[in-house]
C-alpha positions in Angstrom: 25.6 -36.3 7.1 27.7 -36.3 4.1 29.1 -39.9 3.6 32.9 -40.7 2.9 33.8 -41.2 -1.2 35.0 -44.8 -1.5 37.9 -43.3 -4.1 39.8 -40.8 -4.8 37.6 -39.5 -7.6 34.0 -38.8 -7.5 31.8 -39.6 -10.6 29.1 -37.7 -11.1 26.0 -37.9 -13.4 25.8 -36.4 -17.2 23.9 -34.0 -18.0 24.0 -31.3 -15.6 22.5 -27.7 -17.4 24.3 -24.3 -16.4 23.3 -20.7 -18.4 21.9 -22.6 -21.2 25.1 -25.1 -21.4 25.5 -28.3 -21.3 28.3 -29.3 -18.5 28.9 -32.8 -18.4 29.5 -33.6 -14.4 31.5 -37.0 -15.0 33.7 -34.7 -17.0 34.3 -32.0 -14.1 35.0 -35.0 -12.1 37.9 -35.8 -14.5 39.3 -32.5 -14.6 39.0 -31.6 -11.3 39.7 -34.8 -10.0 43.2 -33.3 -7.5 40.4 -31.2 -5.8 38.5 -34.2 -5.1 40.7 -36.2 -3.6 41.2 -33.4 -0.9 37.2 -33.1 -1.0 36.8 -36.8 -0.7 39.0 -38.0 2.0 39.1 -36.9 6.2 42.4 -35.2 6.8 44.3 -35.1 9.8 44.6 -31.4 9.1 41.1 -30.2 8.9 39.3 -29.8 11.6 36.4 -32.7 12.5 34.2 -31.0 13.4 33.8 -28.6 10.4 34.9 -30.4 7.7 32.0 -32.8 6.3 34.1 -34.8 3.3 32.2 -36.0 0.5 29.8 -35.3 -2.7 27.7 -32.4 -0.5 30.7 -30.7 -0.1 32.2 -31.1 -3.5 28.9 -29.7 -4.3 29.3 -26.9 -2.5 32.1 -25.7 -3.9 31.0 -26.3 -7.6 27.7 -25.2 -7.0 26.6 -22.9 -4.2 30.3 -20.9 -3.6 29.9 -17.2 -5.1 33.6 -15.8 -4.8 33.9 -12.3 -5.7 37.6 -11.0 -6.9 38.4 -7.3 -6.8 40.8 -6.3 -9.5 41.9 -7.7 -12.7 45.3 -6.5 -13.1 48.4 -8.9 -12.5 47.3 -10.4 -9.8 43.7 -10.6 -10.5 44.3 -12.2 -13.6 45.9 -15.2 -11.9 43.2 -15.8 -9.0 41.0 -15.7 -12.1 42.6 -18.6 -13.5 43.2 -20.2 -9.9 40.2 -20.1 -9.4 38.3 -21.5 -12.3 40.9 -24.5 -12.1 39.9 -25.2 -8.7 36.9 -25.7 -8.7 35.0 -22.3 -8.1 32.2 -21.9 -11.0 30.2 -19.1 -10.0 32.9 -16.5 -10.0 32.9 -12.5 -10.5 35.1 -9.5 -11.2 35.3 -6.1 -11.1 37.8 -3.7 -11.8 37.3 0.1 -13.1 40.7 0.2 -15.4 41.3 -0.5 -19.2 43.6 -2.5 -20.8 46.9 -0.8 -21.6 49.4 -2.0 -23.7 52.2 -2.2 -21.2 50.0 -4.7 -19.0 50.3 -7.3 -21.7 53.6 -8.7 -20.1 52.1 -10.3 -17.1 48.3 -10.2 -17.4 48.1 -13.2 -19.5 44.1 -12.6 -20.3 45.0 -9.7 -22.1 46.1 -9.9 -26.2 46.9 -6.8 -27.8 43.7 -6.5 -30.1 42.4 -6.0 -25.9 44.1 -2.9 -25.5 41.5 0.4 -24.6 38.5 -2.4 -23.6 37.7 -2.8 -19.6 39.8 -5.9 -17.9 36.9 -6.9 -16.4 34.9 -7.8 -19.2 37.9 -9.2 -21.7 39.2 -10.7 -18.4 35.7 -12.7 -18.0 35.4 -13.6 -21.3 38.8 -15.3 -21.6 37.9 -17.6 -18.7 34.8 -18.0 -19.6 35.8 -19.4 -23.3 39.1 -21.9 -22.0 37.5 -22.8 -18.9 33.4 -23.1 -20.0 33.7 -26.8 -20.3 34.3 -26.8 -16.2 31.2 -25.3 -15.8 32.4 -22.0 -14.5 31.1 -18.5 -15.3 32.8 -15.6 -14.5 30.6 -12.6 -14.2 32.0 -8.6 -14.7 31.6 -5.5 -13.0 32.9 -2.9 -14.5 33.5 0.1 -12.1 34.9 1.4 -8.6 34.0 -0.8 -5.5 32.3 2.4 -3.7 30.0 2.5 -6.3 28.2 -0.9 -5.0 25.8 -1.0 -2.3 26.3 -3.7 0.7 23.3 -5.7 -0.7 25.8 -6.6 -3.7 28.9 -7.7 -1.4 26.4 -10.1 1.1 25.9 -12.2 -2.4 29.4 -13.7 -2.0 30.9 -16.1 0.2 34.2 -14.9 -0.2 35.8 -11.8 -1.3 39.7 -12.0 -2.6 41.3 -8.8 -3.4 44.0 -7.9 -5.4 44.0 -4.2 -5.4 47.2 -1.8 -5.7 46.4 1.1 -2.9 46.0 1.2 0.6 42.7 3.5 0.5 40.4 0.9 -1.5 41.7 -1.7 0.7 40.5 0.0 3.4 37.6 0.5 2.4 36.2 -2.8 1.4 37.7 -3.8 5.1 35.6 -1.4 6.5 32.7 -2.2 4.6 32.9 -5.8 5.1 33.1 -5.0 8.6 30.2 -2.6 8.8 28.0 -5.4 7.1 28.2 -7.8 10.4 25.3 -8.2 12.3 26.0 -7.0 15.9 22.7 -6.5 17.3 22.6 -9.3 19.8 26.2 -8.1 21.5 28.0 -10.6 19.6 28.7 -11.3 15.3 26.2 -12.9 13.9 28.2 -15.6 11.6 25.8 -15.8 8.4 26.7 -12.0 8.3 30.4 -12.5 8.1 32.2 -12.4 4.8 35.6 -13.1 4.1 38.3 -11.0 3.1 41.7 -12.2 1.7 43.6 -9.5 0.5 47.0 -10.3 -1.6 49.3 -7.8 -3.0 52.8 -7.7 -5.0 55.6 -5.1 -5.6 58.2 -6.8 -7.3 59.4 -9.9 -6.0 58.0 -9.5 -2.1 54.3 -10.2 -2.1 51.9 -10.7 1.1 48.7 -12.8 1.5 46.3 -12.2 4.4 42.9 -13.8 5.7 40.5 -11.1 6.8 37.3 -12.5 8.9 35.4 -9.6 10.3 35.2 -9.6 14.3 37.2 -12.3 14.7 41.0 -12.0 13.1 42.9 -8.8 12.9 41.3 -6.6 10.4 43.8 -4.1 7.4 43.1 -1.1 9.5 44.8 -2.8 12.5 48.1 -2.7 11.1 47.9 0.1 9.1 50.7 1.9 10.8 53.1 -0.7 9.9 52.8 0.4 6.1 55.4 3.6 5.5 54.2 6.3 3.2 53.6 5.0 -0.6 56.6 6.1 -2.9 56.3 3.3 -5.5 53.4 3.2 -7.7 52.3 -0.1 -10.2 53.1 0.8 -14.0 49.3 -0.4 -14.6 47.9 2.4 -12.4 50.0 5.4 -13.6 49.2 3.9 -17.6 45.4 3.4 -16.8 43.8 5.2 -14.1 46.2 8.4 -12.6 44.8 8.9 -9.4 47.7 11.0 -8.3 50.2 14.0 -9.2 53.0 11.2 -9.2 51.5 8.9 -11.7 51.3 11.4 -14.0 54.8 12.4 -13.5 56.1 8.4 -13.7 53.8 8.0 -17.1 55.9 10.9 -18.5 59.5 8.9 -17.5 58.0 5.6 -17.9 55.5 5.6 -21.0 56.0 9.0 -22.9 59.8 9.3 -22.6 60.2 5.7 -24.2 57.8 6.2 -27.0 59.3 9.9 -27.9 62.7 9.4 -27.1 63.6 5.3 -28.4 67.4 6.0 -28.5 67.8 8.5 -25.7 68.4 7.9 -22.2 66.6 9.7 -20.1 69.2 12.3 -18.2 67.7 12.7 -14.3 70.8 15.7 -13.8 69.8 17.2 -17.0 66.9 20.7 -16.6 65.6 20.2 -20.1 65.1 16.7 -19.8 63.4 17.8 -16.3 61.8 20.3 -17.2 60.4 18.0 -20.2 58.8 15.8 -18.0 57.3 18.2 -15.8 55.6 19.5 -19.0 53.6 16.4 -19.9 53.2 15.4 -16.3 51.2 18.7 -16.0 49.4 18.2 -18.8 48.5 14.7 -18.7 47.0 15.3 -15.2 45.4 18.6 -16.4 43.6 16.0 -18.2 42.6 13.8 -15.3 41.7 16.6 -13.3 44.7 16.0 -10.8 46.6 18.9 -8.9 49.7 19.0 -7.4 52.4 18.5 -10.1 55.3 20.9 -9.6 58.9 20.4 -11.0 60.0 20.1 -7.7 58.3 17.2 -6.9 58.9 15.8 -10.5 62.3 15.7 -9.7 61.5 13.6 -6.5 59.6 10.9 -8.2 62.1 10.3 -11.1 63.5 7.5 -9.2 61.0 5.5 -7.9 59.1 2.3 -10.5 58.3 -0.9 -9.4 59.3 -3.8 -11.6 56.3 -5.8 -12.1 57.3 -9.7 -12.2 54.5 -12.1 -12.9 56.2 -15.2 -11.2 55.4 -13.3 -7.8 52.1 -12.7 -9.2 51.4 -16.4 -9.2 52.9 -17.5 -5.9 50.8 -15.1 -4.2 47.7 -16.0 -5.9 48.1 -19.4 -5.6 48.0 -18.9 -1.7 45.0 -16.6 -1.8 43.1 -19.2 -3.8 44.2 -22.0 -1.4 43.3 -20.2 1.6 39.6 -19.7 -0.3 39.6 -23.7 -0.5 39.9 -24.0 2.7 38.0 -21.1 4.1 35.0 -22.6 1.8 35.0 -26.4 2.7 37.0 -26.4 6.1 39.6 -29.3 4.6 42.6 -27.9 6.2 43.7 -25.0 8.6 43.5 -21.7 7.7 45.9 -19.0 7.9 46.5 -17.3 10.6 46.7 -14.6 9.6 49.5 -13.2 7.4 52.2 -14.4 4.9 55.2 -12.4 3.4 57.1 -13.6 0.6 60.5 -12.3 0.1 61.6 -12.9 -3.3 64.8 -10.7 -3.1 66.9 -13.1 -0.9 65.2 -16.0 -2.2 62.3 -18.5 -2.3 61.8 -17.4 1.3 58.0 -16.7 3.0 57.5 -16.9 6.7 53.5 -16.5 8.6 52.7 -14.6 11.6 49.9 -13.6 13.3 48.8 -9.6 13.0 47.4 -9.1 16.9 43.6 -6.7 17.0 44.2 -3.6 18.1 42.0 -2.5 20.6 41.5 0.8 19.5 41.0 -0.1 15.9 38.4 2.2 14.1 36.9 -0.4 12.3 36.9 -3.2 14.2 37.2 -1.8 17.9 34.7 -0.4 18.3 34.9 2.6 15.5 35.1 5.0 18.6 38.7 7.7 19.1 39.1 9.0 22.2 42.1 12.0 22.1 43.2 14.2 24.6 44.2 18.0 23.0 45.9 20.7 24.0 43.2 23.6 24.8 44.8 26.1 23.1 45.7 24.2 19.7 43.4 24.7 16.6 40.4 22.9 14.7 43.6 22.8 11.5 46.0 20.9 14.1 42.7 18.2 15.1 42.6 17.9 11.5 45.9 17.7 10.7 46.4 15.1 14.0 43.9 13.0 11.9 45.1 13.3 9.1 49.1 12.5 9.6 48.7 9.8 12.3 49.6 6.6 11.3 47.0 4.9 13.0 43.8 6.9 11.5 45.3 7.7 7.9 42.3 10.1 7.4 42.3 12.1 4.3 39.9 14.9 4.2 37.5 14.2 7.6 34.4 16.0 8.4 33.4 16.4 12.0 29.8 17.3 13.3 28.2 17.2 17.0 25.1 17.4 18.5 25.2 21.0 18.0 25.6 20.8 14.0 28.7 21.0 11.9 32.1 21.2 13.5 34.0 21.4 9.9 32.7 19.8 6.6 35.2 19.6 3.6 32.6 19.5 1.2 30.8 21.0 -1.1 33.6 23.7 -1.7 31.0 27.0 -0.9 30.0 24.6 2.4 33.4 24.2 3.4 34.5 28.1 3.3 31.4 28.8 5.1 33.5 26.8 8.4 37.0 28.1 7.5 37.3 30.7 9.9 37.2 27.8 12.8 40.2 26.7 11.4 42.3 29.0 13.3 40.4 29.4 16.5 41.1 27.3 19.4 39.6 24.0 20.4 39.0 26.4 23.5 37.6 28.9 22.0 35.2 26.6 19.9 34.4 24.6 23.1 33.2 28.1 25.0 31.3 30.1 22.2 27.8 30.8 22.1 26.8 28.8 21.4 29.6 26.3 21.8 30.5 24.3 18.8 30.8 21.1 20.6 31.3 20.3 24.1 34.0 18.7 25.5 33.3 14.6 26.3 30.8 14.8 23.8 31.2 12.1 20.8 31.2 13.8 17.4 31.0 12.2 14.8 33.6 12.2 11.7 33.7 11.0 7.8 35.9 10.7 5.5 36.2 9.5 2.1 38.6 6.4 3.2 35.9 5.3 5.5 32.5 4.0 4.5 31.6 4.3 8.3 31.5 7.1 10.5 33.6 7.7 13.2 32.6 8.6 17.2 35.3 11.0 18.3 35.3 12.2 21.7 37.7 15.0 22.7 39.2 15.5 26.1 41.2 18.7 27.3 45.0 18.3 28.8 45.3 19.2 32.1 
């Protein structure tokens, strides 16, 4: 058993070789010496059964935690630097974007000599140089989280995410999720990894602990989150991922840089018209569709103010809850926290309930019940538009092969003329294209896992 420290700081040895660098252990002691203190002592907080205070478990956490942090934007730049202060050496990053110059505001890594390399290699480095003599290493991974396999996520111990879109959140929930170890009826611990996910939009921010199987997972509540109409100025400046980011870099970025001393006139057809043209253009470039000068004039209202003080509140609880998720020296969240910055330094906690029918951690299974005579395009569009499934472009095959498949394009048209027949109609042809009660199976690019759907006829 790990004995008790006799102070509130523990001394360690010189001498201690990380990478090739000499750390100096009695040193870390001294810096890190608040984290100790917690480390050190029992706590009427933590539980006693779990937590074990003492030098194995200050090891831990300097030695043997691997903490992996998705995104190195606002938000990631301050877990970054929460991190590293608290003790976590073996830390790593990844984030696909490039360093803009309106991003230097807030994301404090950043200088302006930074702007066009990747955040996750200049956001690395700068920890790595101020906090090197702490013996931490911060590793990056420059790229999109899909394009990992799950032998890369079971590396970490915990997983902290400060993304800026519902669909990548999902996914690494899903992921995560599909990673557990279910074979004996129950989760296998050692397979679970733990997701705290933390996002801001001006000054309301929300921090959330994730453990597979046995909290509330993101797709549980994902029908509590309205359609998005606000987009972060780093994502419509670095990586446009939709027609309304290229509209809102127009209004936001280009309009500014053309147009210094003009005020941008949201009644005016030429000023409209203006930003349609470079909204269509810039996502010409990007390979986006879907920018029209109707919805250009929808968007021209709608930026977030990105405010760094929420930025650090929020991270700060993230990087807490990792503490104690990591050594068990206090309670951990259960499971959610808002902060409400708009009425004042305000947060509350609740706890998000499971859903029983989740799809990622109920059971992944749909059961619906159709009208016979509506189409394969109103299944899809069912899917689709329902809050609780949030599908984007699913693909459905049965026993008997290939329901509908949205890609490859020549694939797809190849299945189009089902899209106006009736689930009837498909349920009765010869032969049948998928039998009523059976489970098909559905993709979709929000969803790492597939999907059992079984469909049931109205009576």
């Amino acid at each position: 058993p790990r004995s008790m420290g006799e102070s509130s700081d523990v001394v360690m040895a010189d001498g201690e070789c990380r990478d090739g660098h000499l750390v100096s252990k009695k040193s870390r002691s001294d810096k890190h010496w608040h984290i100790h203190r917690v480390l050190s002592r029992k706590s009427p907080f933590a539980d006693a059964d779990a937590f074990d205070p003492g030098q194995d478990t200050i090891d831990y956490l300097h030695d043997t935690a691997k903490v992996l942090v998705i995104g190195a934007g606002g938000l990631g730049c301050e877990i970054l630097k929460d991190l590293a202060m608290s003790g976590f050496a073996d830390i790593h990053i990844i984030d696909m974007d490039s360093i803009d110059v309106t991003n230097l505001n807030r994301q404090f890594l950043f200088r302006q000599g930074d702007v066009g390399k990747h955040k996750a290699d200049v956001a690395a480095a700068a920890v790595n140089r101020k906090c090197g003599h702490l013996g931490v290493k911060v590793t990056p991974h420059v790229g999109k989280i899909q394009d990992h396999p799950d032998s890369f996520y079971r590396k970490f111990n915990v997983i902290i995410a400060g993304l800026d879109n519902i669909a990548a959140r999902r996914w690494m929930n899903a992921t995560l999720h599909d990673m557990v170890d279910r074979t004996s009826g129950e989760p296998d611990p050692s397979t679970i990894i733990p997701l705290l996910d933390g996002g801001t939009e001006g000054l309301k921010g929300q921090a959330r602990v994730i453990v597979p199987f046995m909290t509330s997972c993101f797709d549980c509540s994902l029908d509590s989150f309205p359609p998005q109409v606000n987009f972060p100025l780093c994502t419509i400046a670095e990586t446009p991922r939709l027609p309304e980011h290229c509209i809102e870099y127009a209004m936001v970025v280009l309009w500014d840089k053309l147009f210094p001393d003009k005020k941008l006139d949201k009644d005016s057809p030429t000023d409209m018209k203006w930003l349609f043209e470079q909204a269509k253009e810039r996502a010409d470039a990007f390979g986006i569709q879907g920018v029209t000068y109707t919805l250009t004039m929808g968007v021209v209202k709608r930026i977030i103010p990105a405010i760094a003080a929420t930025n650090a509140l929020i991270s700060a609880a993230l990087v807490s809850e990792a503490i104690k998720i990591s050594t068990y020296c206090g309670p951990v969240l259960n499971n959610y926290l808002m902060y409400m910055g708009q009425t004042g330094v305000y947060t509350h906690t609740f706890e998000y309930e499971k859903k029983e029918h989740c799809m990622v951690c109920g059971g992944a299974r749909l059961a619906v019940k159709k009208d016979p005579s509506s189409t394969l395009q109103e299944l899809l569009d069912f899917l689709g538009s329902n809050p609780t499934y949030q599908l984007s472009r699913p693909s459905i095959s049965g026993t008997g092969g290939m329901v509908f498949i949205q890609n490859p394009k020549p694939l797809r048209q190849q299945h189009e003329y089902k899209l106006t027949m009736t689930l009837k109609e498909l349920a009765e042809a010869d032969p049948p294209v998928f039998t009523v009660g059976e489970e098909l199976t559905v993709t979709d690019p929000a969803l790492p896992t597939k999907l059992t759907l079984v469909i049931e006829f109205e009576t």
